[in-house]
N, C-alpha and C positions, 0 to 999 in steps of 0.2 A: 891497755885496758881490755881489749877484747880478748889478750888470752886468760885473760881471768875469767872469763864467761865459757866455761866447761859444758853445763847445766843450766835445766831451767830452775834458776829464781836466783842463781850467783846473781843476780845484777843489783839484790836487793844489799848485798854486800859493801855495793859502790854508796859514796857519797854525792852531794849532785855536781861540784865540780869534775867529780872523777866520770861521771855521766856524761858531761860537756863535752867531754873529751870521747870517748867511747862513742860516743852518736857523728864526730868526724870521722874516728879510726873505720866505725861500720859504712859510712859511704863509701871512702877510699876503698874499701874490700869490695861492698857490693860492684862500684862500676868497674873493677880492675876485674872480676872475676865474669862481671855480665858482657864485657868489652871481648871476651874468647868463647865464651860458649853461647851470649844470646840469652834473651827472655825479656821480661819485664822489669822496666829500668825507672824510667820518671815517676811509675805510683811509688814504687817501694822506697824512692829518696824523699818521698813527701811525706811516708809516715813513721821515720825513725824515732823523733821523738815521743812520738804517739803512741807507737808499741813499746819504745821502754817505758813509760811511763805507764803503761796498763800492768808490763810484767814487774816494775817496784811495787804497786800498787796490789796486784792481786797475786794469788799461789796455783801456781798452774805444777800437776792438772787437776787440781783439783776444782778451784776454779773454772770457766768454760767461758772461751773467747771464741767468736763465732763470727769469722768473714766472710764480707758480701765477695763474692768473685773468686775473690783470695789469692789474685795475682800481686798484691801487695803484702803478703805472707811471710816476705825473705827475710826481715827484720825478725820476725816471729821464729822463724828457724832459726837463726842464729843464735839468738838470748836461750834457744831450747837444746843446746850443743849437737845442733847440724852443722858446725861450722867443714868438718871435711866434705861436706854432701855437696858440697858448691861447687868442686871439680868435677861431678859428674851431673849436674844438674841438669834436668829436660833430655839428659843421652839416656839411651837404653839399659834398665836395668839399674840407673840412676835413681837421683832423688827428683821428686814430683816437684814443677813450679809452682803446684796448689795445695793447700791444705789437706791430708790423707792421714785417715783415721788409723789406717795401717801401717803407718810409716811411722808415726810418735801419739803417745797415749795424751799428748799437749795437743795434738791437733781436733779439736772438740767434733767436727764437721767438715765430709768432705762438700767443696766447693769449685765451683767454674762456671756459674753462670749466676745473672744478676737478679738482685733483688729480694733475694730469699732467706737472707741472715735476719729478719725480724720476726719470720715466720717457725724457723728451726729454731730458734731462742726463746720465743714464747713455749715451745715445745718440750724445752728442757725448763723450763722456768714452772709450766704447772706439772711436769715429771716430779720437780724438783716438790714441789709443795703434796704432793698423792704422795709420794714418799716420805715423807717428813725426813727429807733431808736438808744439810747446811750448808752452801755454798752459792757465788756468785756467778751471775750469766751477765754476757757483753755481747751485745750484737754489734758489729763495725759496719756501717752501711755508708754507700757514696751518695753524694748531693746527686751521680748521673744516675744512681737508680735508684730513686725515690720517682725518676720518671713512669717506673715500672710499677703496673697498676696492684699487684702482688704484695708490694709494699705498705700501700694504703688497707690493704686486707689486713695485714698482719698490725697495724698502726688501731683499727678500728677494731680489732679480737682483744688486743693488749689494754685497750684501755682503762677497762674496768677491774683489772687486779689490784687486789690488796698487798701486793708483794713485790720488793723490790728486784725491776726488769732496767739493765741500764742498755741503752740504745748510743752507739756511738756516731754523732752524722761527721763525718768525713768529710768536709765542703773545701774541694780544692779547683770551685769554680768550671772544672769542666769533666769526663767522663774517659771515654778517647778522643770522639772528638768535641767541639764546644757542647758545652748545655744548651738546649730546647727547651721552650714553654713557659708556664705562668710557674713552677715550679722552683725554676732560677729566676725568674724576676723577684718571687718572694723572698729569697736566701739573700738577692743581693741587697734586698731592702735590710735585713737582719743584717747583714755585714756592716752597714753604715749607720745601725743606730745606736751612735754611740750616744747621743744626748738622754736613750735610754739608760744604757749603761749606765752612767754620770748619775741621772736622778735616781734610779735604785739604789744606787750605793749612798748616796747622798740623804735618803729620807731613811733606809733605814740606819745610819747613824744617827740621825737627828732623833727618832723614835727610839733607839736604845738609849737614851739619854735621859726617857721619861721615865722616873723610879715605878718602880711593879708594872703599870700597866701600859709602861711601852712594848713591853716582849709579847705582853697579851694582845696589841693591836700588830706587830707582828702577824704570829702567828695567824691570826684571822687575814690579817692581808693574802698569807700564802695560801688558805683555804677557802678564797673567796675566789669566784668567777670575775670579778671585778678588780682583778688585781692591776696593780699601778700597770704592768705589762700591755694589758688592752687600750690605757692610756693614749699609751706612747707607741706601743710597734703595734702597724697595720696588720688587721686578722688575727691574727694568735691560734695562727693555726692548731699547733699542738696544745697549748693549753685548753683549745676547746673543746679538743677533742680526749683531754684529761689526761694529758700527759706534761709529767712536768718539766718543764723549760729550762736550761742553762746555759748561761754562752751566749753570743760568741767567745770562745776561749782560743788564746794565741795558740795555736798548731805546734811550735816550734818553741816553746818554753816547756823544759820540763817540770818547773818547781812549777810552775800555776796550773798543767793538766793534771799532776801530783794532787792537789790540792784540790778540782776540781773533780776528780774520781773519788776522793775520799768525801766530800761531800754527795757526789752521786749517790755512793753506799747508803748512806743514809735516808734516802726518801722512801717512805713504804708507798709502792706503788712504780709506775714506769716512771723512767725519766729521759728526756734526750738529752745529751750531751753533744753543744754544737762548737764545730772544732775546727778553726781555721788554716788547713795546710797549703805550701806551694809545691805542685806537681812538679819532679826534676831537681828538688830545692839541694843546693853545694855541686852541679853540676850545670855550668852553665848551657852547654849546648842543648840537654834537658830540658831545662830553664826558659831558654829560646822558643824550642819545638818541641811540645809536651810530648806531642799526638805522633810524632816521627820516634818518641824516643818510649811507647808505651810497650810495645810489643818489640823488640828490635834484633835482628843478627848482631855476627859478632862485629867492630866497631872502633878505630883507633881512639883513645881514649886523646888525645890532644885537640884533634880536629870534632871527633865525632862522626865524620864520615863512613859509612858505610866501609867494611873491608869487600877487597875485590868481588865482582859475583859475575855472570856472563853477560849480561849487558840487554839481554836479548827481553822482548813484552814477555810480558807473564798473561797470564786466561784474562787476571782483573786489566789487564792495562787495553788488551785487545777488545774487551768488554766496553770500556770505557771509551774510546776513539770510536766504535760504531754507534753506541748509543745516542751521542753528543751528532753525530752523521745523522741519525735517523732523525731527534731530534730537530736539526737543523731543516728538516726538509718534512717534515710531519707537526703541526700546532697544535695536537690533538694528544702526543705524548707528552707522560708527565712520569718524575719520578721518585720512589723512596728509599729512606734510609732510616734503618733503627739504630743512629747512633755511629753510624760507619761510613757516612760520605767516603772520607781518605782510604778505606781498608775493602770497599766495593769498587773504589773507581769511580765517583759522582761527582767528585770534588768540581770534575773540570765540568761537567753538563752545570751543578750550579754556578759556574763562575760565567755561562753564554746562557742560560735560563733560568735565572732564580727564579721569577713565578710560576715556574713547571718542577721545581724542586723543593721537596717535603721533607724535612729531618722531623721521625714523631719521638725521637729518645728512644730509650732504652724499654720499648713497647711494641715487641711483635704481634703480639696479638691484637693489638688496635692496629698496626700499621695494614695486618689481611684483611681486617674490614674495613679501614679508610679506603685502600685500595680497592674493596669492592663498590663503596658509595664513588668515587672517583670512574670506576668502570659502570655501574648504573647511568651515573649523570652523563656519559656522551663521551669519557675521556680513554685514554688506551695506557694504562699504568703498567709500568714495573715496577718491580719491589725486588730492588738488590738485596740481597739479605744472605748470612751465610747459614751452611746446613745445619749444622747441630742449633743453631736459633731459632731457625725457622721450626722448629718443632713446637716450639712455645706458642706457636699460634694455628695447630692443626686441629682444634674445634673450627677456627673461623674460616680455614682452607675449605671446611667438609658443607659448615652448614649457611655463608657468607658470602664464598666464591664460587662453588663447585655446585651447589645447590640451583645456583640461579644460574648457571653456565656463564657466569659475566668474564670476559675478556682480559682477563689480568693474566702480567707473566711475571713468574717468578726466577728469579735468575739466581739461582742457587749457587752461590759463589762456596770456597772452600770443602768441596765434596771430596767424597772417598776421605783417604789417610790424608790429615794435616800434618803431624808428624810431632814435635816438641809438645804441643799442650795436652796430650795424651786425652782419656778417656773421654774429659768433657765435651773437647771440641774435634773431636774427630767425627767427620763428617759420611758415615755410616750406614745410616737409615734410611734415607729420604727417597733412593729407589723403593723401600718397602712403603715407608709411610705417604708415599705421595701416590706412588702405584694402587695402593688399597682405594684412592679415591675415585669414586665416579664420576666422570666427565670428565676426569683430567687425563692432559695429554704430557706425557715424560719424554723429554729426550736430553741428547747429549752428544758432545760433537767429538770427531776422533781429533783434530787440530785445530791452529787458531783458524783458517779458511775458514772452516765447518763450524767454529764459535759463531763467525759473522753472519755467514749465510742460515743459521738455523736462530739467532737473533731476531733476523729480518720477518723470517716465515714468522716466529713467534708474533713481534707484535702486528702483524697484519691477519691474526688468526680471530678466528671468530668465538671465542672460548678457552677458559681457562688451560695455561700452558707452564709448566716446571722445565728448566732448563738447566741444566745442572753444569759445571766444572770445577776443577779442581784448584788448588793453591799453587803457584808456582811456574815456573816459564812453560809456557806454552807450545807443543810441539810444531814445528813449521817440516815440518816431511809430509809425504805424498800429497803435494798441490795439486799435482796433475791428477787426482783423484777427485773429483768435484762436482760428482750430479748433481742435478736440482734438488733441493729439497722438497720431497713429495711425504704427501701425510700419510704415515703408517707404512713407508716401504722403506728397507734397507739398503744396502748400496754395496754391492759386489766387487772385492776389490781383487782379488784371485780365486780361478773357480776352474776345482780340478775333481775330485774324489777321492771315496774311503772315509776322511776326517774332514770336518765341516768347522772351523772356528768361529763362536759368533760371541763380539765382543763389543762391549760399550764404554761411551766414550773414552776417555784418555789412558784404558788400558789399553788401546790399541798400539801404540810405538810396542810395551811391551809382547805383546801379541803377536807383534812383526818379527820379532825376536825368536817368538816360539817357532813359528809356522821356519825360519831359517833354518833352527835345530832340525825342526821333522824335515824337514827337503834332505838334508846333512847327513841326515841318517835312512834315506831311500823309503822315506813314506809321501804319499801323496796329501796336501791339503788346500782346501780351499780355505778365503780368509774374506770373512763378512763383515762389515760393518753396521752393527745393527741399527745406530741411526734412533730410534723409537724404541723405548722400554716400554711403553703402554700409547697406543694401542702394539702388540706384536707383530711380525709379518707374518703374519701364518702361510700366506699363499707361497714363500718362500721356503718358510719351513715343509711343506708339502714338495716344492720343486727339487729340495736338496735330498731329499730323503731316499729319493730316487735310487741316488747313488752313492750314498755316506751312510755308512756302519756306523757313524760316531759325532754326534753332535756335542763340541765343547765349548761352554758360555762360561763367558771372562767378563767377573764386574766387579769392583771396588766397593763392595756393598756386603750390608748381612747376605748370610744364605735365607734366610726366611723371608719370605716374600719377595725377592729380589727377581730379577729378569730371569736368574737359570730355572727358578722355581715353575716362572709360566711358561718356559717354553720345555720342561716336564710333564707339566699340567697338558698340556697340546697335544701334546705325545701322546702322552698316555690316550688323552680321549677320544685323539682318531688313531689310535693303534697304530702307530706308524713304524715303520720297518727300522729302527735304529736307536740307539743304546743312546745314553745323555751324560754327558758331563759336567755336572757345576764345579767351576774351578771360583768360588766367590770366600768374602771373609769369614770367619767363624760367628755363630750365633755369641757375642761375646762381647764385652767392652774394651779394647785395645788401649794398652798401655805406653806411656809417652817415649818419642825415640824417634831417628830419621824413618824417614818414608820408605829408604830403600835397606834399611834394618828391618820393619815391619814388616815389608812385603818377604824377607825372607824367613821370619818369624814365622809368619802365616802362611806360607810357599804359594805365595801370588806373585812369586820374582821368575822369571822366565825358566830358568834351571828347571826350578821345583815344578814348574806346571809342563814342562817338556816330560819328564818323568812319569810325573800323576796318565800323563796323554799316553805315552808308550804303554805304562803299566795295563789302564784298563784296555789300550784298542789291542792289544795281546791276547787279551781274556776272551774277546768275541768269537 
């Protein structure tokens, strides 16, 4: 069946047997092809039959189907003849594991981050009406981000249309990891009210039964606030808020989501569509361990085991064993998670302190001012949270935490280049956008050593602190490098003249690389650790200048506002005797691909910036 599926809308071709069919052929493809290159595995086998059933249903592209995240997309690619695009998936130069407006005129909206499919859909919905044009909009949103407060906005804008908005809720019980809040206790109440179910279907047959003016007590039932729904399921959230209700509908039947999409069409005005899938579902290990198999490398498809990797902690694991340390010996710490206990390393501090561990969902910007009321009332908060998310909450960094100097540290997990999830989640920013902030203090460790000991200083610091590292194993070289952590001073680890390298955190292995080449080649350098992106060492900067023609800052970060910036800025102000080098990323969204592809991309791989070093200290 699936090679019958060229293009988007062949599927409309198929029969629903021949569909039954095609929805095994496409798991078997998806985990055989996720099992070598990696990505997102358990959403996108939860929503096979959910996506064909939207593409029988609707005519893409002309149609517009709009997902939340869009890491459960792959289904969606493939009914839209991406099928060769799977062998290059997430590599460089590849196909996107997200929705990309660029990549197929079917992908309505780019996506990779949550909550937002209700909001870009209402967008296209009253385009669609200022236009007077004719087509269908779908919003696909998950049960985990309806945690996200975003959602509720776009839920309370849509209400009031005369025009048909279909909202697809996605409810497969958990996010990455479990669902939080009154949120999912509501959904689960909706999952089991079937005695609902039963009496609606039940009265309104007995009411079509009544010649003429049963259809008319109908209808008025549907347009009444008082509908049998209030009855029986507690709240009625959505219908209160005038949006019409359907469902729960079997996730994994295609003739009944068939059928309930075609009834969707039909409502002038929003409707939800509530849709019951299993995250992982035809794969068992999947199945097992959702949250293991959400995000995942490449994977023996028998076992599900992990394929080989080096064995060694990674930043998050190193992270996690001290935290759960400091915890154990501090009663005073507490911590959070938007949604990512398992993918920050928390898992284990909640499994030895749950009343010190906070899951707020898929809600960064409430989790920086939880964190802040947590650090007012007397307590010492981190908030694990990765870079590209933490963005989502930088009103409440500025005016929340930083405003009031309260004591919270942010442990900015996945910084610099992640690598496969491309644009959205590469973690890029956060030395600019955390550095622009007042009273906050930025650092970053060059190893795991320096992850622990610059942890410690954080939570015993009197004032908001960003800590940042990267994705991935952890460098354990130069232990014997180990000074104290002192506020605002860098740490000297070779100190020689001419060229000055000053580099932050875990581009320093790379760094060590460089400063090898220029020895190799009969130049002199020193090699700093700069330790602190905000506040700077200046008094350092002043000491090196002395003797170095050439100051080169190496960061995993935009060039605009990033650490090379200020310590140009320095420069320039007190005139100081030496030229500056930013070797940092380009002002730019970087596209998906390994980490050590990118860096050669963007020539922040040791070669390229041995080169860019020779070239300018030539010119002095």
């Amino acid at each position: 069946m699936l090679e019958r599926i060229q293009k988007a809308n062949d599927i409309k071709e198929l029969n629903y047997d021949e569909m039954e069919v095609l929805a095994g052929e496409i798991r078997e493809f998806l985990i055989e092809k996720i099992s070598r290159t990696g990505g997102h595995l358990a959403s996108n086998l939860g929503v096979v039959e959910l996506t064909m059933a939207m593409h029988k249903v609707f005519t893409l592209p002309q149609d517009r189907i709009i997902w939340d995240v869009g890491h459960q997309a792959y289904t969606h690619k493939l009914l839209t003849g991406r099928k060769e695009g799977f062998d290059g998936l997430r590599k460089y130069g590849g196909m996107s594991g997200f929705p990309k407006r660029a990549e197929s005129e079917c992908d309505a909206f780019d996506t990779g981050h949550s909550s937002t499919s209700i909001s870009a859909g209402l967008g296209y919905v009253q385009a669609r009406e200022l236009r007077g044009e004719d087509y269908n909009v779908v919003s696909v949103i998950g049960d985990g981000s309806l945690t996200g407060g975003m959602a509720y906005e776009a839920l309370n804008n849509a209400a009031p249309l005369k025009a048909n908005f279909i909202i697809v809720l996605n409810d497969n019980h958990m996010s990455i990891s479990e669902n939080v809040g009154g949120m999912s206790k509501y959904l689960a109440k909706l999952r089991t009210a079937d005695v609902y179910t039963g009496l609606k279907k039940g009265v309104t047959y007995a009411l079509h039964q009544i010649p003429v003016a049963g259809d008319r007590i109908i209808e008025q039932i549907r347009k009444t606030k008082s509908s049998i729904k209030q009855l029986v399921v507690p709240g009625m959230f959505f219908e209160d808020m005038g949006i019409t209700y359907l469902g729960p509908v079997k996730g994994h039947d295609i003739r009944m989501l068939c059928r309930a999409f075609e009834e969707a069409k039909k409502v002038e005005g929003p409707v939800l569509l509530h849709v019951l899938t299993k995250k992982g579902k035809g794969y068992k290990p999947a199945e097992r361990e959702p949250a293991k198999f959400h995000g995942t490398g490449p994977f023996h498809i028998a076992t599900g085991e992990a394929k080989a990797g080096s064995g060694k902690d990674t930043y998050t694991d190193v992270f996690s064993k001290v935290i759960c340390d400091i915890g154990r010996k501090d009663h005073e710490v507490a911590v959070i998670t938007a949604a990512m206990a398992d993918g920050t390393g928390l898992a284990e501090f909640k499994k030895h302190y749950p009343a010190r561990f906070f899951d707020v969902g898929i809600a960064e910007a409430h989790g920086v001012t939880f964190a802040a009321g947590l650090a007012a009332g007397g307590m010492k908060p981190v908030f694990a949270v990765y870079s590209s998310f933490l963005q989502r909450g930088y009103d409440q960094i500025i005016h929340d935490v930083a405003l009031q100097k309260l004591p919270v540290v942010f442990a900015i997990d996945r910084a610099g280049l992640v690598g496969s999830d491309g644009e959205t989640h590469q973690g890029v920013f956060d030395l600019s956008y955390m550095g622009s902030v007042p009273n906050m203090t930025v650092m970053s460790p060059k190893n795991r050593w320096e992850l622990a000991d610059m942890l410690r200083f954080a939570v015993g610091f009197n004032g908001p602190v960003a800590l940042r590292y990267p994705r991935g194993e952890a460098y354990d070289g130069f232990e014997e490098y180990r000074a104290p952590v002192v506020y605002g001073k860098s740490e000297i680890i070779y100190e020689e003249e001419d060229i000055a390298i000053l580099v932050v955190g875990h581009m320093f292995e790379e760094a060590v690389k460089v400063r090898r080449a220029l020895k190799e080649t009969g130049y002199n350098c020193s090699l700093i650790n700069a330790r602190f992106v905000k506040p700077v060492d200046t008094k350092m900067l002043e000491e090196l200048a002395k003797n170095h023609k050439l100051f080169v800052t190496v960061e995993e970060n935009v060039r605009c506002g990033g650490f090379g910036e200020r310590v140009q800025g320095y420069v320039s102000e007190k005139r100081l005797p030496v030229s500056v080098l930013s070797l940092a990323l380009p002002d730019d969204y970087i596209e998906h691909g390994s980490v050590e592809v990118l860096r050669r991309e963007v020539l922040l791989d040791a070669a390229s910036m041995t080169k860019q070093i020779i070239a300018r200290y030539t010119m002095l």
